[in-house]
N, C-alpha and C positions, 0 to 999 in steps of 0.2 A: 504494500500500500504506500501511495507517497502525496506527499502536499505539492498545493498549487508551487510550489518552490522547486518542488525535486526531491527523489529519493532520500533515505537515509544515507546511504551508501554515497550519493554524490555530494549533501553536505560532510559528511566525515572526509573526503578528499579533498573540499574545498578549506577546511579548516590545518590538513596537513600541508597543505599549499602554503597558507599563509605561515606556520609555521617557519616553514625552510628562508622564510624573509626574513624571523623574529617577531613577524607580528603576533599580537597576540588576539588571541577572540573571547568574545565576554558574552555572555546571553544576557536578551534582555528577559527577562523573567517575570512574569504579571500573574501574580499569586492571590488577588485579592478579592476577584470576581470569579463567578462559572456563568457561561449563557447557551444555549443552544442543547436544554436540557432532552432526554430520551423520552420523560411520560411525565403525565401529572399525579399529584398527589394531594390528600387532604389536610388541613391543618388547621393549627388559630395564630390569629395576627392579631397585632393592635398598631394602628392608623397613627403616626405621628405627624408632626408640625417639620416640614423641611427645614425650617429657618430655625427650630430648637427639637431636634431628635429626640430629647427626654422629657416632652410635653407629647401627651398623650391626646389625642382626638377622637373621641366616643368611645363607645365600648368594644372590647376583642368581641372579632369575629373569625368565623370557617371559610377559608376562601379554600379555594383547588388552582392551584397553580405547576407550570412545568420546573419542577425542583429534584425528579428523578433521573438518574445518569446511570448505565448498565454498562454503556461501554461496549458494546458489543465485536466491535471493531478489536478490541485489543484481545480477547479472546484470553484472557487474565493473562498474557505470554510474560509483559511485566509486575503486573501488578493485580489483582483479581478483588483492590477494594470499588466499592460503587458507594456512590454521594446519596442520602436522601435530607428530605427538607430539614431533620434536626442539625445538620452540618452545615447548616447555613442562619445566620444571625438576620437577614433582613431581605429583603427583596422589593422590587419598585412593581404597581400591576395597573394599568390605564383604565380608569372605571367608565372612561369615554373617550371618544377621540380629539376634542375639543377642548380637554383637559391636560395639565402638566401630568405627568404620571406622579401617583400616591408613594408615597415611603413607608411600608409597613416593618414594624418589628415583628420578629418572630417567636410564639410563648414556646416555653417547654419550662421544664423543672431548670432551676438557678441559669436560666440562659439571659443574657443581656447582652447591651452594647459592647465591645471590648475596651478598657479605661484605658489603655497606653497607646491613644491616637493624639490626634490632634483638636484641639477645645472648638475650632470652629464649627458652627452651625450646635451648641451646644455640645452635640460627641458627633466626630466625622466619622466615625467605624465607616459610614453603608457611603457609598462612592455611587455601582450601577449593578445590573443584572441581579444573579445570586451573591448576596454577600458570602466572604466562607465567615463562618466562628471559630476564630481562632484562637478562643478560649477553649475549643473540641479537645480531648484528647486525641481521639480519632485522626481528626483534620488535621495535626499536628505530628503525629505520627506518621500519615502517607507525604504530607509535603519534604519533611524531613529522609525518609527513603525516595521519592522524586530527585530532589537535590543531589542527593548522594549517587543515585542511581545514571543522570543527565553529565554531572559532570566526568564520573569516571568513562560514560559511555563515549562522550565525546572528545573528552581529553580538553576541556575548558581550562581555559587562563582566571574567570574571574565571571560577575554578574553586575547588571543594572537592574535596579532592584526596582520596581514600579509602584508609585502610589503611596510611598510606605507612610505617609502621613495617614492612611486610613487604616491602618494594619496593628495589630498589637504589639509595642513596639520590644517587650523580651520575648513573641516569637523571635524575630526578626534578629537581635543575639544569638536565640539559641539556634536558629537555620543556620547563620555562618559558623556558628562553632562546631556543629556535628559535621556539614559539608568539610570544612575547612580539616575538619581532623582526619577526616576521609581519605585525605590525600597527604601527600607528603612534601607539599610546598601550602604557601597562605595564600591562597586564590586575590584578586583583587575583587573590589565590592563598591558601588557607588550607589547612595538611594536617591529616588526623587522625593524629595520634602520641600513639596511647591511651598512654600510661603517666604512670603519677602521680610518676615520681623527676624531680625538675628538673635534677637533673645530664643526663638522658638528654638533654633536649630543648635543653636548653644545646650540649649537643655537637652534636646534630642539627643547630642551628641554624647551628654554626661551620664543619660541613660541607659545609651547602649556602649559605654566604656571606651568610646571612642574607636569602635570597631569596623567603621567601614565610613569610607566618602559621603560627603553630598554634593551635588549642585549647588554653585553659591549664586541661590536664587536673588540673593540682596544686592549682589552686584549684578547681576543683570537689569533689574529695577535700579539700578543708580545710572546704568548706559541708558537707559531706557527711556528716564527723566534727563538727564544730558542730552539727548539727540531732540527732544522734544523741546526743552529751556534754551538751546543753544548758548549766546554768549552770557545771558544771565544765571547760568550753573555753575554754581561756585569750585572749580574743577580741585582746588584743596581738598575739599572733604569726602574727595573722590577714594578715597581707601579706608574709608572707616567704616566700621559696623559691619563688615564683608566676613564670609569666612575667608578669605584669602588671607587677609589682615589680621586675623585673631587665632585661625587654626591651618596654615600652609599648609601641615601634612594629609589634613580633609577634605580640600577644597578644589573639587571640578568645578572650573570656571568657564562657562558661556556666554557666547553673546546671544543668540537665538536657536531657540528649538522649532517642533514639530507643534508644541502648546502653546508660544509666544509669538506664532507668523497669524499672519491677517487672518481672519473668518476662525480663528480658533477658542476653544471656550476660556481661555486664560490669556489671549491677546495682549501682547506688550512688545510689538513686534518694533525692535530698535530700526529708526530711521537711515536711511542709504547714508545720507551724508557721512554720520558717524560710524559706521561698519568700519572701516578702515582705522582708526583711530580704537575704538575699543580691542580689534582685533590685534590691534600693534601690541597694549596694553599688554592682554592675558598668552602673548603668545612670545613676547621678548622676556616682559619679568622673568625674576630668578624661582616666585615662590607659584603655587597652584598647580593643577592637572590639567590645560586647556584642551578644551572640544570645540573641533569647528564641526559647523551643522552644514548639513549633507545640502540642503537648499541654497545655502550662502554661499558654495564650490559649484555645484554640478546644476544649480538650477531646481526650480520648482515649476510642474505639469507641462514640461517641455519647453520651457521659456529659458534660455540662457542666463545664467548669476553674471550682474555687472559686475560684482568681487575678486572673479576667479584668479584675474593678474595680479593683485594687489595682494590678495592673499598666497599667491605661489612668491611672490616677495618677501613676505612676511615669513611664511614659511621654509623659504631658503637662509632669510636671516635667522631665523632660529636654529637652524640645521649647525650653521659654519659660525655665526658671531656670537649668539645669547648666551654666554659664560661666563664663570666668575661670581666673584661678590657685586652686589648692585648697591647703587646709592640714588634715592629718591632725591628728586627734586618738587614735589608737589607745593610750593611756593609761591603762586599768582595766583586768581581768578580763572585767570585765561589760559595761560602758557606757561605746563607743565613738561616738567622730563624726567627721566631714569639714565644710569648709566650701568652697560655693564661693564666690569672689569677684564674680562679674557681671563683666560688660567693658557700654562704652559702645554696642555696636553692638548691646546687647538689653534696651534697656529695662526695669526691675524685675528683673532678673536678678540669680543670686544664690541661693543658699539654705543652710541649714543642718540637716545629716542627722544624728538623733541614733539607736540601735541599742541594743537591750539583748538578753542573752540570761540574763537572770536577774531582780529584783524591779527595781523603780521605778525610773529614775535620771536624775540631772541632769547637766551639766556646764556648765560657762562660755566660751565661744570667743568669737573674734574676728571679727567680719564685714567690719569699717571704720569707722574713728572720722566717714569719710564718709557716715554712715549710723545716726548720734546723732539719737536722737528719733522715727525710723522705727519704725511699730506692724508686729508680724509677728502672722504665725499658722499653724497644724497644717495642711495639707492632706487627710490621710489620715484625718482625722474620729476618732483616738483621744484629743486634747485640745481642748478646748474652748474655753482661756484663750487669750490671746493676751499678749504681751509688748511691753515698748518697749525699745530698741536704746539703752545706755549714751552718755554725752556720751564714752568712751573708746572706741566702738566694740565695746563687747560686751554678752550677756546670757548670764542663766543658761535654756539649753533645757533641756527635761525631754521623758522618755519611759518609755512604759509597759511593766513587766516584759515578755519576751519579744515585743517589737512593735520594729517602726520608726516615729519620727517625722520629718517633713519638714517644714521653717519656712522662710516666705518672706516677702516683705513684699507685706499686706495692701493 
């Protein structure tokens, strides 16, 4: 049997492919929902309030909804557990079509919401379709043999974890820890914890022992408001409150996703102008994990990405320059830079990133007095001049109103 993708057999080839490069593969993993159930079943619900999950609206009732999975297709070859409606904490069921769909809870004995989600909408446990319970022992138990059973099958590097603001969040511990011991390396792990407050994900983080990545959603809402505010965003406070800034070692940094591009339900799709600039940001710095989004490079529903040059720029300077210790310059409103230092194991390495988001600017930084007399120049083809590198180790870089500059030595 094989998915609209291809065989087994042809992804387990495509993943040994990418290996022989060193690339590595990560699955994304979306654990929090079930949909496209096998039969219906009976049960009782109780109707809540979207906008406060643990506000209750009328009395439980018996609905029949599709909440049974047999599986039939798997033929128990891996696994021979089947889901029914006690393995699921909530479910959404349309009482008309002119309506938003309902948010029911699900009764059983000591079943509730799961408490180590996220506070929005009162308890965000229920997302869409079948919620699972991840309070189940049961449910807890097959995800856990999944993981263990997925990674060894495929020889996985690591997972992007989906959603997990709706998820219990020491399942979510104890998944990597059993996965993780399964093997004999520490897999990589990145969750998506949509929320742009960095208190949240501060805490999320201290709860789950600092065991796996996020998206540092707060810094993409600060590109987000930047490209939006233009010269009125105070580009200083441009690294504060980030995970980049407070937890380096956790911190996948994007500028736009698959959830943040136009017509999506979390829309915050950072403006063209600024791509270039942000991208400079998350992909020169010394600290973070940066992810460029597949739409920013390759284009979205056949339409070619204005980015692609800028970014295979960007990305060549990271390749050959972006090493060393770095020194922040984030000291203007407008015109901001970094520097990085080079180390000896990359020849010419080194560069210095200058950012405006207002008219022309310059500033002065420091490269290395070890590098007095050394001619630099623009990579990104918006200045022309080239400069020489002071007997003190510095020059004055320049950059053009709302653009990125990158200087390296020629």
């Amino acid at each position: 049997m094989r998915t609209k993708y291809g065989t087994k057999q042809e992804l387990k080839a495509a993943i040994d492919e990418c290996h022989k490069y060193q690339v590595q593969v990560y699955l994304d993993a979306v654990m929090n929902q079930k949909c496209g159930a096998d039969y219906q079943e009976k049960f009782k619900v109780q109707e809540v309030d979207p906008k406060d999950r643990n506000k209750n609206i009328g009395d439980p009732v018996e609905i029949e909804a599709y909440t049974g999975y047999d599986f039939k297709g798997r033929n128990n070859k891996y696994s021979d557990f089947k889901y029914h409606w006690y393995h699921f904490s909530g479910i959404s069921k349309p009482e008309n079509p002119d309506k938003v769909e309902n948010i029911y809870r699900i009764l059983g004995e000591g079943k509730y919401w799961s408490q180590g989600v996220d506070g929005e909408n009162g308890n965000y446990d229920y997302l869409l379709g079948n919620n699972l319970d991840l309070d189940h022992p049961e449910v807890i138990t097959d995800l856990l043999h999944w993981g263990m059973w997925v990674v060894r099958e495929l020889n996985l590097d690591g997972f992007r974890l989906d959603a997990i603001k709706h998820m219990e969040n020491q399942f979510i511990k104890e998944f990597l820890e059993a996965v993780r011991a399964s093997r004999d390396y520490k897999l990589f792990a990145v969750g998506e914890y949509w929320n742009g407050d960095f208190d949240s994900l501060q805490n999320y983080l201290n709860t789950v022992s600092k065991e796996l990545n996020l998206f540092d959603v707060p810094l993409h809402y600060k590109m987000w408001q930047a490209s939006k505010e233009g010269r009125s965003f105070n580009l200083t406070s441009f690294p504060d409150d980030t995970l980049v800034s407070r937890y380096p070692a956790n911190a996948v940094t994007f500028v736009d996703n698959h959830d943040s591009q136009r017509g999506s339900s979390l829309e915050s799709q950072v403006q063209d102008w600024f791509k270039p600039i942000a991208y400079g940001i998350i992909l020169l710095m010394k600290k973070g994990y940066p992810c460029v989004f597949y739409g920013d490079y390759y284009g979205i529903a056949g339409k070619p990405s204005p980015h692609r040059i800028i970014l295979d720029i960007l990305l060549d300077a990271r390749r050959r320059y972006a090493y060393g210790e770095q020194d922040y310059y984030f000291d203007h409103p407008n015109t901001v830079g970094l520097v990085r230092r080079g180390d000896k194991d990359h020849p010419g390495s080194g560069l210095a990133m200058l950012i405006s988001n207002g008219e022309d600017g310059d500033k002065v930084m420091l490269v290395g007095e070890e590098r007095k007399g050394e001619v630099w120049h623009e990579i990104t083809g918006s200045i022309p001049d080239e400069i020489t590198i002071g007997d003190d180790g510095k020059a004055k870089f320049t950059v053009k109103g709302g653009k990125i500059a990158v200087w390296v030595q020629k």
